[in-house]
C-alpha positions as CSV (number, residue, x, y, z in Angstrom):
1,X,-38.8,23.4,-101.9
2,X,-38.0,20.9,-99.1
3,X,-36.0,18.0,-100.3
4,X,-38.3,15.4,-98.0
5,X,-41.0,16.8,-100.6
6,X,-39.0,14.8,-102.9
7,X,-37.6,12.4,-101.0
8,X,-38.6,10.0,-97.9
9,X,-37.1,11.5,-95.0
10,X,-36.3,8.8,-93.2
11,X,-34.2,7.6,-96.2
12,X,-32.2,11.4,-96.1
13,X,-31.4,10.9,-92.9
14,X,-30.1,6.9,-93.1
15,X,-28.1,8.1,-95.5
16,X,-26.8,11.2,-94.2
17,X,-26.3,9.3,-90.7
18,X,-24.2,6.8,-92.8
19,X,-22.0,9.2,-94.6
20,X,-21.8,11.0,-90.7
21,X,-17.8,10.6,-90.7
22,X,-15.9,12.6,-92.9
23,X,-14.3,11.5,-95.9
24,X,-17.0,9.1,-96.0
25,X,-19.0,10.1,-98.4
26,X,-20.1,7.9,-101.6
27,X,-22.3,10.3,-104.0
28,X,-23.4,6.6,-105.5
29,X,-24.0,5.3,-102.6
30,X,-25.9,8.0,-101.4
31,X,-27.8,8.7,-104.5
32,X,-28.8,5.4,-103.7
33,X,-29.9,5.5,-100.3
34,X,-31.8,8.6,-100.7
35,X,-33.5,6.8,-103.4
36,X,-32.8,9.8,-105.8
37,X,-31.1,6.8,-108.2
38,X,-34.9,5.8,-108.8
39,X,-36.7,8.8,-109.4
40,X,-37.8,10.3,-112.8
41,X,-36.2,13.3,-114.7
42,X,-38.3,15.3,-113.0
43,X,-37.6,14.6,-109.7
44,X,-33.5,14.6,-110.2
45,X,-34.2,18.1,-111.9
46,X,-36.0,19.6,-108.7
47,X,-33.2,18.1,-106.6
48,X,-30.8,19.6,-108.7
49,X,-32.8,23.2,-108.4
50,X,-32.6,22.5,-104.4
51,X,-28.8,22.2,-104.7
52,X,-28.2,25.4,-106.9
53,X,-28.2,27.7,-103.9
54,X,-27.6,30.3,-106.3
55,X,-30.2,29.9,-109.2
56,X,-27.1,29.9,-111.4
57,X,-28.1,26.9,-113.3
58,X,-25.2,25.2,-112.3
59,X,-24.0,23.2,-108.8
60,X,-20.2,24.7,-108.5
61,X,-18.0,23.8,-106.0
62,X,-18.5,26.1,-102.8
63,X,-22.3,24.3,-103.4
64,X,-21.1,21.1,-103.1
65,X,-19.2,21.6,-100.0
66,X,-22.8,22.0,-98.6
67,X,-24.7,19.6,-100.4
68,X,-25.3,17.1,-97.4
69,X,-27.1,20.3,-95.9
70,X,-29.1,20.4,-99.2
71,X,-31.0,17.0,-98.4
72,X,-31.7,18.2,-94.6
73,X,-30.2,21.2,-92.4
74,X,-28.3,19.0,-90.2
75,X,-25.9,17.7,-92.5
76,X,-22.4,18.1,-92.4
77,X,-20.5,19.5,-94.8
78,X,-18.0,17.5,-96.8
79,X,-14.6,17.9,-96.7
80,X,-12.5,19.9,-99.0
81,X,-11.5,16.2,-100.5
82,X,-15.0,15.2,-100.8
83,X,-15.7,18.1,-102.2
84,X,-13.2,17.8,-105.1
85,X,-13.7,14.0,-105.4
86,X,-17.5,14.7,-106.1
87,X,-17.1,17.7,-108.8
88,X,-14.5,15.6,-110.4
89,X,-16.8,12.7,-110.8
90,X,-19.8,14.9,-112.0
91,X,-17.9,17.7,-114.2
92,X,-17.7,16.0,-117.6
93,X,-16.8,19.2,-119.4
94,X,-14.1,20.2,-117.4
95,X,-16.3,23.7,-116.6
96,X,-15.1,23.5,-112.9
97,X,-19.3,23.1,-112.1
98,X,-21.7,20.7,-112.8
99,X,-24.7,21.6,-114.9
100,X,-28.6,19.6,-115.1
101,X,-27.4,17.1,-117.4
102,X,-24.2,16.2,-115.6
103,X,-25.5,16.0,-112.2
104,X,-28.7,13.7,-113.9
105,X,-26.2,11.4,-115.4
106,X,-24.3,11.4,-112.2
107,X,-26.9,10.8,-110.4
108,X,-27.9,7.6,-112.6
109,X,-24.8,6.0,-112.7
């Protein structure tokens, strides 16, 4: 599934243009661009399946790395920083990945 099913496009790639330097990246504020802050359970669920490269039921960190390319190909990966900032901030249980209900509560917050 293609994440502009989802998503507006031109939203993805505001937001991925914004977040274009690294160690910029904000997963509130670009939750929040995308738009992906407004959309129903659903929605955040099929993102979430889109970002679990794996099928493992989880986002863990070699993922997350590559989650900008998760919203379109052309986006950069984060940075090993970014990377850890962003697991910490969604991995409430301290698993070392972040399952459906973190990443949906991250997502809303």
């Amino acid at each position: 599934m293609a994440m502009s099913s989802i998503l507006n496009a031109d939203d993805i790639k505001k937001a991925l243009d914004a977040f274009a330097v690294a160690d910029s990246f904000n997963h509130k504020k670009f939750f929040e661009m995308v738009g992906l802050n407004a959309k129903s359970p659903e929605d955040v669920k099929k993102v979430f399946t889109v970002l679990d490269a794996d099928n493992s039921g989880f986002i863990e960190e070699e993922e997350l790395k590559f989650v900008l390319k998760g919203f379109a190909k052309d986006g950069r990966d984060l940075t090993d920083k970014e990377t850890r900032e962003f697991l910490t901030a969604g991995d409430k249980d301290g698993d070392g990945k972040i399952g459906i209900d973190e990443f949906a509560a991250l997502v809303k917050e």
